[in-house]
N, C-alpha and C positions, 0 to 999 in steps of 0.2 A: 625538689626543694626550691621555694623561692626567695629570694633575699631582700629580707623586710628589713626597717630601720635599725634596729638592734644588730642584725648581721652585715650592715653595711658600717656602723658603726665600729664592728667588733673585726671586720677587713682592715676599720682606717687605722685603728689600733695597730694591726701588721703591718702595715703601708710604713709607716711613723718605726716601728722597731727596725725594721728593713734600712730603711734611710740611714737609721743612725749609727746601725750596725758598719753599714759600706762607708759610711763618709770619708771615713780616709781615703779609700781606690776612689769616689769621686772626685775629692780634689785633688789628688797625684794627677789622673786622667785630665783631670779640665786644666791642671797647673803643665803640661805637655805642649797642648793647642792654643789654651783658652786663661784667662784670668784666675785661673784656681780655686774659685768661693763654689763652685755648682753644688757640692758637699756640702760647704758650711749654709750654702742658700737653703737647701732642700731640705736639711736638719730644722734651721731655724723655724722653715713655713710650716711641713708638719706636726713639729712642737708645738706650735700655736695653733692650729686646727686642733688637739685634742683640747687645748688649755681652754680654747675656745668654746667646744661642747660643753667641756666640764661648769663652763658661767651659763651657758646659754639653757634656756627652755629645749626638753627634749625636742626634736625635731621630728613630725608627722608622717614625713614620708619621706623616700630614699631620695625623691626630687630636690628636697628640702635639704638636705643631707650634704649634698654636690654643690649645691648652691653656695649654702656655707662655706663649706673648704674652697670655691671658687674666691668668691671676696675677700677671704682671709689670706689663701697665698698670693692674688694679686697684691695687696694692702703689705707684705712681711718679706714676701720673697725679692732679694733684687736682681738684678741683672734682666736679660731672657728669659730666664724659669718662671717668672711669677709671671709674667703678663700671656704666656704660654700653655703652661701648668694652669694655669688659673682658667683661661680661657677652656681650652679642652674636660673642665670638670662643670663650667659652665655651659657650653653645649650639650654636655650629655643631662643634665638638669633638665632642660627643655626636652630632649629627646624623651625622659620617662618620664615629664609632666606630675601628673597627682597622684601616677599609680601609687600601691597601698604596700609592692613588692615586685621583684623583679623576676622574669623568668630568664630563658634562656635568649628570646627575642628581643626583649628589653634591652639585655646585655649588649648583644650585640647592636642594635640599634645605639644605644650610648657612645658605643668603644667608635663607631664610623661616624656621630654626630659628632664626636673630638677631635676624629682626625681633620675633617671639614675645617672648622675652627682655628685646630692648629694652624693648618694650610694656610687660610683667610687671613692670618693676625700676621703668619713668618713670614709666607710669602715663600715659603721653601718646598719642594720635591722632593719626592728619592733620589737618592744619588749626589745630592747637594751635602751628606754625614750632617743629617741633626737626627732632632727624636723623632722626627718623620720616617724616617727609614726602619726604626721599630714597630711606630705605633701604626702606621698605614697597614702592613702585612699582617700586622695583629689583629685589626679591624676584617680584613677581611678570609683571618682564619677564623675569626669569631660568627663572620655571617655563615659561613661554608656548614659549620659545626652545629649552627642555631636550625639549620635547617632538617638535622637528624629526627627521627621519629622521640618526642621525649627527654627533646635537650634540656639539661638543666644549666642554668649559672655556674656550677663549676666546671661542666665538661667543656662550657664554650668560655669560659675563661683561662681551662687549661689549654685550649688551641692555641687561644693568644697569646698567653705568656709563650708557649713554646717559638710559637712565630714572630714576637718581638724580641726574643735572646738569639736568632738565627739570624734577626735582621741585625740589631743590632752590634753581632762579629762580622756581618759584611762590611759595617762601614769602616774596618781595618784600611782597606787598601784603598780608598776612596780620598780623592782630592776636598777639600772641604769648597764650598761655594757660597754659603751662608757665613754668617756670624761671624766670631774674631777668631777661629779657628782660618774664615778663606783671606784672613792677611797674611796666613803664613804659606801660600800654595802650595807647590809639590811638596813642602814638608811636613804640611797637614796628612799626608798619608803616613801608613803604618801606624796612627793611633784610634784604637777605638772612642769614639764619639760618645764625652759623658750624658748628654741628654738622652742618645740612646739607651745608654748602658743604665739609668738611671729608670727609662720608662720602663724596661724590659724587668729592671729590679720589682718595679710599684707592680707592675700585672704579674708576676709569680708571688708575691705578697698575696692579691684578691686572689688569686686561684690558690693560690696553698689556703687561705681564710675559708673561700668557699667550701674546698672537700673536706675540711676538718668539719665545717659545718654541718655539710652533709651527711658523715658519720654520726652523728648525733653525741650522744655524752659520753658515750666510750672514746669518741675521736678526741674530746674535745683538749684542750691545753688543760 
């Protein structure tokens, strides 16, 4: 199964219920380490990514798609997330160029042209508790998986999400070194890091969006 525009649309849909479902535990979490909006950030920019399609000319291709939502949560979201978030949906746009749909290579090609991105824009490593330490391992459960005989989009989106919620509880015990989480030093440890806990949400969204999809109508919502 490959994931053409309507199934990547029909993920950001999940992406977006996902968000808004958690936002309380994200701003409890970011309100711990961090200024407490990462919830109300991530609601707002999603929200406007759909509201956004819903005015806009359907979009051509999945490149097209990423693009979008790239502009939109840069432009809504504030703080870190949107110049972040934004960036990493912007690089994976470039990574799938004009394709028509996404395979499992694609995917994973995407998910490590964001980590790049992220990296480039934060300026942060693993081990530093951002959403690095989800999305890096993600990326590279995703190539591991892309490489199986017949990988599709959701098998190598379910590596990911798995490898982004396992990174994501590692940054428990982690000193923070980025962001306004590393003002509080040793006391930045023992909380889970909402950028992580927040990427790890967005990639089990695609990967739960993609195997429904790939079930066909029986699976579907």
């Amino acid at each position: 199964m490959d994931c053409t525009v309507d199934g990547v649309l029909a993920a950001l849909r999940a992406v977006t219920d996902t968000v808004v479902a958690h936002r309380d535990e994200l701003v409890g979490l970011d309100r711990a380490i961090g200024d407490g909006d990462h919830g109300e950030n991530l609601t707002r920019g999603f929200t406007s990514v759909l509201a956004k399609f819903a005015d806009a000319d359907q979009p051509g291709t999945p490149g097209q798609v990423f693009k979008l939502v790239a502009t939109t949560l840069i432009s809504t979201v504030g703080g870190a997330a949107g110049p972040l978030f934004g960036t990493a949906f912007l690089r994976a746009a470039t990574a799938v160029g004009e394709a028509s749909s996404l395979d499992g290579e694609l995917v994973a090609a995407a998910l490590r042209a964001a980590v790049d991105g992220v990296v480039a824009r934060g300026k942060a490593a693993e081990g530093d508790k951002t959403l690095v330490d989800a999305l890096a391992p993600a990326a590279r459960a995703a190539e591991t998986a892309a490489t199986e005989p017949n990988a599709t989009p959701a098998a190598v989106l379910a590596a990911a999400a798995q490898a982004a919620e396992d990174g994501a509880e590692a940054t428990v015990p982690l000193v923070a070194r980025k962001g306004r989480a590393s003002y509080l030093g040793e006391r930045s440890a023992g909380h889970l890091d909402p950028g992580a806990r927040s990427t790890a949400l967005i990639l089990r969204a695609l990967a739960t969006s993609a195997s429904t999809a790939a079930q066909g109508p029986a699976g579907a919502r």
